[in-house]
C-alpha positions as CSV (number, residue, x, y, z in Angstrom):
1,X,-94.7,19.5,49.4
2,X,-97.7,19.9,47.1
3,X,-96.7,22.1,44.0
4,X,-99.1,24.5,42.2
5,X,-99.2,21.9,39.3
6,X,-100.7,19.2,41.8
7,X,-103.0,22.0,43.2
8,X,-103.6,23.1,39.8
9,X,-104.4,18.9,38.4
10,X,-106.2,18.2,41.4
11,X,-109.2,21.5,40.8
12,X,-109.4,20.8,37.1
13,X,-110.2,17.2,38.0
14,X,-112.5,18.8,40.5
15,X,-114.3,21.0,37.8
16,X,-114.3,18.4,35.1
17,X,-116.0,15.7,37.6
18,X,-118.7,18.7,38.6
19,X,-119.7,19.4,35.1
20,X,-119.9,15.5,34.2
21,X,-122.3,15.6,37.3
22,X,-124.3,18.6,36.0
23,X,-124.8,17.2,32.4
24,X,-125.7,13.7,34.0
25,X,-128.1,15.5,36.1
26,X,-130.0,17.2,33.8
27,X,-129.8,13.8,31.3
28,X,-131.1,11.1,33.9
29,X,-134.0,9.6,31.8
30,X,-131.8,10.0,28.0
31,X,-128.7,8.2,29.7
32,X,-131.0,5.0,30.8
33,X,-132.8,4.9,27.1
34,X,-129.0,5.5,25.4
35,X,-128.0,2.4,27.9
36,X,-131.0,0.4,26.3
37,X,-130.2,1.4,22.8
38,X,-126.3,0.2,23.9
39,X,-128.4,-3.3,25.0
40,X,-130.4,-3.8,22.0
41,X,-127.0,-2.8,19.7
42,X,-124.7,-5.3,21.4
43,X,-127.3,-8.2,21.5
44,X,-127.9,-7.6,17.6
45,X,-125.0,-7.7,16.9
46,X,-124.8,-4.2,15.6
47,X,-121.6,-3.0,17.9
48,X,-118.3,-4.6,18.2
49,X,-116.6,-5.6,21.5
50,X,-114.3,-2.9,21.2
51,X,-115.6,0.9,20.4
52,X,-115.0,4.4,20.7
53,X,-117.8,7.1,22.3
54,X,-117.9,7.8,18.4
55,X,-118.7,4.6,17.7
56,X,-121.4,4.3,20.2
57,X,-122.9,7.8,19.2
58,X,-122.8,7.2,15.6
59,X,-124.6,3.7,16.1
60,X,-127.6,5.2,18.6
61,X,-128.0,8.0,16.3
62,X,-128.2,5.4,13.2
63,X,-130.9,3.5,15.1
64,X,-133.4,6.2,15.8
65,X,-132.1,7.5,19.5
66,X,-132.5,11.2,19.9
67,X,-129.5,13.2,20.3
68,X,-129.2,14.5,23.8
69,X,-130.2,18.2,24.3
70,X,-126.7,19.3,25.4
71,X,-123.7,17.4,23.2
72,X,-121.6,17.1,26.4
73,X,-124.1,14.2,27.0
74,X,-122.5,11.7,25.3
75,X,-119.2,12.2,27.2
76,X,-121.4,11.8,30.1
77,X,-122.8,8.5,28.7
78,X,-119.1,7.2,28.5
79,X,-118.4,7.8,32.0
80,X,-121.6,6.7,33.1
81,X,-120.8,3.4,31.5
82,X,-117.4,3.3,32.6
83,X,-117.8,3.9,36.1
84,X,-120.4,1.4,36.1
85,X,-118.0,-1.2,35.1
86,X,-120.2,-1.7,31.6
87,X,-116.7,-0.5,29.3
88,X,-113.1,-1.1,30.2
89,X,-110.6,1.3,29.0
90,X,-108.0,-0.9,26.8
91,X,-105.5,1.8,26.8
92,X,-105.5,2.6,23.2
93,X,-106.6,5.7,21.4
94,X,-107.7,6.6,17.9
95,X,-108.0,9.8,15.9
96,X,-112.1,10.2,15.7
97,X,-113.5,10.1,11.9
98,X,-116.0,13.0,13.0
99,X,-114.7,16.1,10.7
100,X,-116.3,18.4,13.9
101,X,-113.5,16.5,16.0
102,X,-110.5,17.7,13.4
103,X,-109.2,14.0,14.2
104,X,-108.8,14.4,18.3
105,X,-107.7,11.1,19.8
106,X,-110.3,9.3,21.7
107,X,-110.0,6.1,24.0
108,X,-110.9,2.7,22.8
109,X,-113.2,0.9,24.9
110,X,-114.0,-2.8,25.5
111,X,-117.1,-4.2,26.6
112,X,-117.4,-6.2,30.0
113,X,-117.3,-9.4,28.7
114,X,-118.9,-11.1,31.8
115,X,-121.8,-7.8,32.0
116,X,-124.9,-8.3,30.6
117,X,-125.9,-4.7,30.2
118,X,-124.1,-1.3,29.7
């Protein structure tokens, strides 16, 4: 029997998966020049194997990328990259340094070692 906290998991899922869809949408052409940016950083040496979305944002934004028009964006970004098999989730978390965050954990990523390109 399916309880109303099943039913409940299963449309939030539902409505956070639509609005990743939304902001991706509307963010097609930023998403392929963040994944560029991503490119150039990791071949220059300028990001780790292992990051957080903060990490990533922090590093575009240091190299000249424009911020997306809608902040939700970058969580898009992450997904996009993740679901593409670009990042691996390694399970950890860490509080973000961002004071706008107030410290929220966030995942730790790795790079696909054997992928060429975000």
């Amino acid at each position: 029997m399916t309880t109303q906290a099943q039913l409940d998991l299963v449309a939030s899922l539902e409505a956070r998966d639509a609005g990743i869809a939304q902001v991706s949408d509307s963010h097609v052409a930023w998403i392929e020049d963040a994944r560029d940016g991503i490119r150039w950083l990791r071949s220059n040496g300028m990001l780790p194997l292992e990051v957080t979305g903060e990490d990533i944002r922090v590093a575009l934004l240091a190299a000249g990328m424009p911020a997306p028009k809608r902040p939700h964006a970058w969580g898009a970004l992450m997904r996009t990259l993740a679901t593409g098999g670009a990042i691996e989730d390694t399970g950890r978390s860490v509080h973000m340094r961002d004071v706008r965050s107030h410290a929220r954990r966030t995942p730790v990523w790795r790079f696909a070692e054997d992928q060429d390109a975000p």
